[in-house]
C-alpha positions in Angstrom: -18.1 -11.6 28.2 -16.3 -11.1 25.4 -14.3 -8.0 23.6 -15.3 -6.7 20.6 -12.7 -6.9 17.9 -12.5 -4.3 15.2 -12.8 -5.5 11.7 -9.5 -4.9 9.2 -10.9 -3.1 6.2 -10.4 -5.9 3.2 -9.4 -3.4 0.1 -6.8 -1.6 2.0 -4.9 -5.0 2.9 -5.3 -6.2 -0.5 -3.7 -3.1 -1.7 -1.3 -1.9 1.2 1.3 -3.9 3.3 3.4 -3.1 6.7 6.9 -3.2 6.4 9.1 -4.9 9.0 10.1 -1.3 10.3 6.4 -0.3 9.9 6.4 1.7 6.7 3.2 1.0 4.6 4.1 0.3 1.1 2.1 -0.1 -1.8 2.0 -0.7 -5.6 2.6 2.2 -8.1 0.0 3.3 -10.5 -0.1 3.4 -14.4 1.6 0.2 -15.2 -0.5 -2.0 -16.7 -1.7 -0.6 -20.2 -0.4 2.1 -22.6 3.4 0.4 -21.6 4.4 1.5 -25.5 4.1 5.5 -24.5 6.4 5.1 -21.9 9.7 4.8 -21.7 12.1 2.3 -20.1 13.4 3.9 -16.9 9.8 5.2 -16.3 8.3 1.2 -16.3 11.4 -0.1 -14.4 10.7 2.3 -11.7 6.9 1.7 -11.1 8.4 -2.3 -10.4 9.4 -0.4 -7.1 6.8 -0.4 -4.2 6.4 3.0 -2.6 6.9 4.2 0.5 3.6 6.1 2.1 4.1 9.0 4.4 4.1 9.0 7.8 0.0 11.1 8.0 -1.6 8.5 5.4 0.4 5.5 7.1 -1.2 6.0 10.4 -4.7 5.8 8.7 -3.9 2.8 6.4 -2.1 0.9 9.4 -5.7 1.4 11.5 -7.8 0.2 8.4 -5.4 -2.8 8.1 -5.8 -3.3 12.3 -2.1 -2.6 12.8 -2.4 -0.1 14.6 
């Protein structure tokens, strides 16, 4: 008889991924249109990926099934 396995939640690991270390990251918002309003430093720093905290990571790391 076999185990059920839980399902991963497809938007959130289209969206979010686990770090080596296990820190979720994720891409920033507000990037993709209106790029003239904003100023340089502004655009190079949503390039980054962000870091999630440590209460949201635990939920997006059990949508994605790691953890």
């Amino acid at each position: 008889m076999s185990k059920l396995k839980m399902k991963s939640k497809r938007c959130a690991c289209k969206r979010f991924k686990v770090s080596a270390t296990g820190k979720v990251r994720y891409a920033k918002a507000f990037k993709n249109h209106i790029l003239t309003n904003k100023n340089r430093k502004r655009k190079r720093q949503m390039k980054a990926l962000g870091v999630m905290g440590t209460t949201d990571g635990r939920k997006v790391r059990k949508l994605i099934g790691e953890g």
